[in-house]
C-alpha positions in Angstrom: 148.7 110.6 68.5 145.7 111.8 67.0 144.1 113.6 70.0 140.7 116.6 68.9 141.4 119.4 70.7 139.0 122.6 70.5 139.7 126.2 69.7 139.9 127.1 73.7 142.8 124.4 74.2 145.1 125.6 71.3 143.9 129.5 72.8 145.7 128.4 76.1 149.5 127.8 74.4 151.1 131.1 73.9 154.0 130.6 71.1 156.3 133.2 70.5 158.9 134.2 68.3 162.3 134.6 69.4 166.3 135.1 69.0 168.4 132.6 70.6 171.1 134.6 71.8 173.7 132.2 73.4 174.0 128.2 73.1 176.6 126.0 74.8 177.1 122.4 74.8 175.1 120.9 78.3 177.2 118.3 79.8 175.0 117.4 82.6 172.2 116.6 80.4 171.1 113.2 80.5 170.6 113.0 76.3 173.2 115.2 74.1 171.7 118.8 74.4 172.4 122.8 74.4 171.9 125.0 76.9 170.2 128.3 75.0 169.4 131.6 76.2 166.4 133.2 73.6 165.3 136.6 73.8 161.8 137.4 73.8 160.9 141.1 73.4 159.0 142.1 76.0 158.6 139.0 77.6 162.1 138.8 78.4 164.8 135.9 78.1 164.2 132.6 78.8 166.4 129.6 79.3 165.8 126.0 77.3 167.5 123.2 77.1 167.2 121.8 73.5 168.2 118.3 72.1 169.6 119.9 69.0 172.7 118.2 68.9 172.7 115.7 65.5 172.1 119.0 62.9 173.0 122.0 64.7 176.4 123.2 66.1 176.1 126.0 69.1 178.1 129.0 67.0 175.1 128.0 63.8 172.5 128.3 66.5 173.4 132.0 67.9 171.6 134.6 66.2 168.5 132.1 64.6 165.1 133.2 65.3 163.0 130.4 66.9 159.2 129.2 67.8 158.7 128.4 71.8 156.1 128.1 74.1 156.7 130.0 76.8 153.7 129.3 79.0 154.7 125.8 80.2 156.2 125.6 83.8 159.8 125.4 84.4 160.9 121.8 84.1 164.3 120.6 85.7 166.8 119.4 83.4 169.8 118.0 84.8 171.3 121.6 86.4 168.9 123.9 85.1 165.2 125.1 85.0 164.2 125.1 81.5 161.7 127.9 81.4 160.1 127.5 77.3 160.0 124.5 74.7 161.3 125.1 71.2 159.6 124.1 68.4 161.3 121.3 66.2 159.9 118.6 63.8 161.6 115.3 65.5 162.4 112.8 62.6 162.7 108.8 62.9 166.0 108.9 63.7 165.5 111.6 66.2 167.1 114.4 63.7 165.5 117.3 65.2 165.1 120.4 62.8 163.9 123.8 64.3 161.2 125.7 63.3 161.7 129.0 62.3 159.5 131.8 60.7 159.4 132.9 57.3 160.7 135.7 57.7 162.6 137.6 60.0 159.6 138.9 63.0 160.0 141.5 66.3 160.8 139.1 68.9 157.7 138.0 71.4 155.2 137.8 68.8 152.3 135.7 69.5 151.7 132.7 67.2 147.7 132.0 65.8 
């Protein structure tokens, strides 16, 4: 997809930094996933459900600082309302790595 977008559309995404705090295994999910809980400063915690499955194990996960967009609207997944997207490069064989910044950053702050 090679889709020209202007400075107003990329204004509208609000990506945050944040700590994922707790990640279980989600059963009812459809594809294999994780069920996290990521803290977001001020913003709060959010739920996601992440297909993180083929590099990550939920204990490895627990702690990690993240990349989200936490403007979308909730989306039913299986059992829950996911309530931000996670950031991951998605490789050809679906191996989904998360992206993470630099350094270690106050959670909820805004990406540019």
């Amino acid at each position: 997809m090679n889709t020209t977008i202007n400075w107003d559309d990329f204004a509208k995404v609000d990506i945050r930094t944040g700590t994922i705090v707790t990640a279980e295994h989600f059963k009812e999910a459809k594809n294999p996933s994780y069920k996290l809980t990521i803290d977001f400063g001020a913003l709060g915690i959010k739920k996601s459900a992440a297909q993180l499955t083929s590099l990550y194990r939920p204990v490895d996960l627990i702690g990690m600082q993240i990349l989200a967009v936490v403007n979308f609207p909730k989306k039913q997944i299986a059992t829950m309302n996911s309530e931000c997207l996670v950031l991951a490069a998605v490789g050809v064989d679906k191996e989904t790595v998360l992206i993470q910044p630099e350094r270690k950053t106050k959670n909820g702050l805004r990406i540019r």
